[in-house]
C-alpha positions in Angstrom: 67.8 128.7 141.6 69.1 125.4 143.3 72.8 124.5 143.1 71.1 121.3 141.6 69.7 123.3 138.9 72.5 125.1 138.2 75.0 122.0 138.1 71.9 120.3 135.5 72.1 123.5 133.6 75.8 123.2 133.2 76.3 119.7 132.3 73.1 120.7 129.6 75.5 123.4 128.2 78.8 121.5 128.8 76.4 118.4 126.4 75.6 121.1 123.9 78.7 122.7 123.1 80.4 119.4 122.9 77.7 118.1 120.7 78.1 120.5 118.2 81.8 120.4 118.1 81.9 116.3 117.5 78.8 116.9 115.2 81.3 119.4 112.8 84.7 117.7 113.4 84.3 114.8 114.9 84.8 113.1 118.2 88.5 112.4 118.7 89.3 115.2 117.0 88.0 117.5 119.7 89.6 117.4 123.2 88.4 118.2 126.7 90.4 121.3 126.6 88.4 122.5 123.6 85.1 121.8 125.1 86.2 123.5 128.3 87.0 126.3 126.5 83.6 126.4 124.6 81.9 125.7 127.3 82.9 128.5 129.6 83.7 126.3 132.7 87.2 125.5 134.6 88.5 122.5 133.6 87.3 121.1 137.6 83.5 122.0 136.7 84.1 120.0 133.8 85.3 117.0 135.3 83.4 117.1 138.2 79.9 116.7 135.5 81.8 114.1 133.2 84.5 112.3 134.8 85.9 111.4 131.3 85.4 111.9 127.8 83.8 108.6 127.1 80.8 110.3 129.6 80.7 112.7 127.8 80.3 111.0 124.6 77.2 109.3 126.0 75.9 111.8 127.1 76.0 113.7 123.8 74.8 111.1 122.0 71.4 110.2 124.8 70.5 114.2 123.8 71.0 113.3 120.0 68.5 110.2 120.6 66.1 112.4 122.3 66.5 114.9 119.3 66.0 112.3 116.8 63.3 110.6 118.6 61.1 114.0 119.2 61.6 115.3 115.6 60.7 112.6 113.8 57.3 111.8 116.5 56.2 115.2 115.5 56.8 114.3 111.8 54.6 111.3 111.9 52.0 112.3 114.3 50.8 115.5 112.2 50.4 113.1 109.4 46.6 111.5 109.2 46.4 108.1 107.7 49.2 105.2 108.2 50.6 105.3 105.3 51.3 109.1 105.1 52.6 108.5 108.7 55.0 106.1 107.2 55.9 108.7 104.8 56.4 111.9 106.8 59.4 110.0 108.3 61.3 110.9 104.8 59.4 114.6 105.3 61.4 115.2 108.4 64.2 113.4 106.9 64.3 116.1 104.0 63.5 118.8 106.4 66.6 117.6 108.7 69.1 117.3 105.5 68.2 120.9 104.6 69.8 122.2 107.9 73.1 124.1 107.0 74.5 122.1 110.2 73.9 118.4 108.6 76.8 116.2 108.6 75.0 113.2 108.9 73.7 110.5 111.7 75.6 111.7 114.9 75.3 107.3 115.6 76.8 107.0 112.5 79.5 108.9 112.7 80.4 108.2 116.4 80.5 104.3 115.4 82.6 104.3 112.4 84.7 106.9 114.5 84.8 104.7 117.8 82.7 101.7 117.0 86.4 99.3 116.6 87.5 100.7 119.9 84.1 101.5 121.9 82.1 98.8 123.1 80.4 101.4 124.4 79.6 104.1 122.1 78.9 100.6 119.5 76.0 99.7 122.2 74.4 103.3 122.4 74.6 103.0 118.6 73.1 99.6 118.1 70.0 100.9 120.6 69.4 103.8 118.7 69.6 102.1 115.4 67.3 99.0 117.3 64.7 101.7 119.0 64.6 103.2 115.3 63.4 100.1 114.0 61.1 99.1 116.4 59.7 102.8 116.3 59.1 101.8 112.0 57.8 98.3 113.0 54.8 99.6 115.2 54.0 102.1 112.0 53.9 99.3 109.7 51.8 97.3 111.6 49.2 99.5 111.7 49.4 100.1 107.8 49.9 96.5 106.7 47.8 93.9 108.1 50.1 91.0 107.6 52.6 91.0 110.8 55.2 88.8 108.3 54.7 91.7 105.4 54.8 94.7 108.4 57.8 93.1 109.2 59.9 93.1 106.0 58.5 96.8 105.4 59.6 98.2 108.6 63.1 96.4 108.2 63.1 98.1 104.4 61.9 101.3 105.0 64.2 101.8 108.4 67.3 100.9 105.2 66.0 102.9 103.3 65.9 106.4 105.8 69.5 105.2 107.2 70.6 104.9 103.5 69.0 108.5 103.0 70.8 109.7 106.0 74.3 108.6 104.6 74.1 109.6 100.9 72.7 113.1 102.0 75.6 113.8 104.5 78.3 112.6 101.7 76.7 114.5 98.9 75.5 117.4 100.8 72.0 117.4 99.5 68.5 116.6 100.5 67.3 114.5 97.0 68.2 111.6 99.2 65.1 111.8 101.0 63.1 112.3 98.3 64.2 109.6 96.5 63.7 107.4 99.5 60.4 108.9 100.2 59.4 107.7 96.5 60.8 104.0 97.0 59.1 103.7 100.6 55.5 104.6 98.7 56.0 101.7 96.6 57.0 99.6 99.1 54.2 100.2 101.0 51.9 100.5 97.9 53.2 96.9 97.1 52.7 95.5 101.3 49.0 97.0 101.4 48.0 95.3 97.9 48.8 91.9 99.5 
């Protein structure tokens, strides 16, 4: 194994572990120290793969994007037609919800946590949140022929999942999703009928 491997491998774990302790408590509760600790590696290795904590933090939160991005890309592209593509998103919603784990969008979270005080962390949020949307956008314009009408879906069903996301995280159930799943069929029920 290369020393470049092993240094990737590192800062992979050194992500994970700090992942899942902003994920449970949150981000400034949880202190380089902590992570350190968690992590296995001197507080030198640490510093030497993430210089600060605000690295880190965007770091963490680039692996949540590519977490969210491949789950909910599988989601969609086992279902068949557009509109059940459209739908699956609230599948792997519900699915996601159901994880013992949940508390909610990691984005979420990190902005109302840091978004005042973070340009930084608000930026990776906002591009998450604006990838998300265009990801809905190209859905809906392959199940709604009218770009105006694809438009105003995508922009309501993207509320609707982050809506989902919130009300599931505070009341620590997944009927958010299916509710959300139910409105979004109506939605686009009502956008294909035009």
């Amino acid at each position: 194994m290369s020393a470049n491997t092993i240094e990737a491998d590192t800062k992979a774990h050194i992500v994970d572990v700090a992942d899942a302790l902003f994920y449970a408590r949150g981000i400034q509760s949880v202190g380089m120290d902590e992570i350190r600790t968690g992590a296995g590696v001197s507080l030198k290795k640490l510093y030497a793969a993430f210089p600060g904590k605000d690295q880190l933090i965007a770091a963490v939160l680039a692996g949540r994007h590519e977490i969210w991005e491949h789950g909910i890309e599988q989601a969609v592209d086992a279902a068949a037609s557009p509109r059940d593509k459209l739908l699956a998103m609230y599948d792997f919603l519900e699915s996601w919800f159901g994880d013992d784990s949940f508390r909610g969008c990691g984005f979420i979270n990190a902005f109302g946590e840091l978004g005042a005080t973070s340009p930084a962390v608000a930026s990776i949020a906002r591009r998450h949140k604006e990838s998300f949307q265009a990801f809905v956008a190209a859905l809906t314009t392959r199940a709604v022929a009218d770009a105006a009408a694809a438009d105003e879906l995508a922009a309501q069903l993207a509320l609707l999942a982050e809506g989902a996301q919130t009300t599931a995280a505070i009341a620590g159930d997944t009927a958010p999703a299916r509710h959300a799943r139910r409105a979004a069929a109506t939605l686009i029920d009502a956008a294909t009928r035009r």
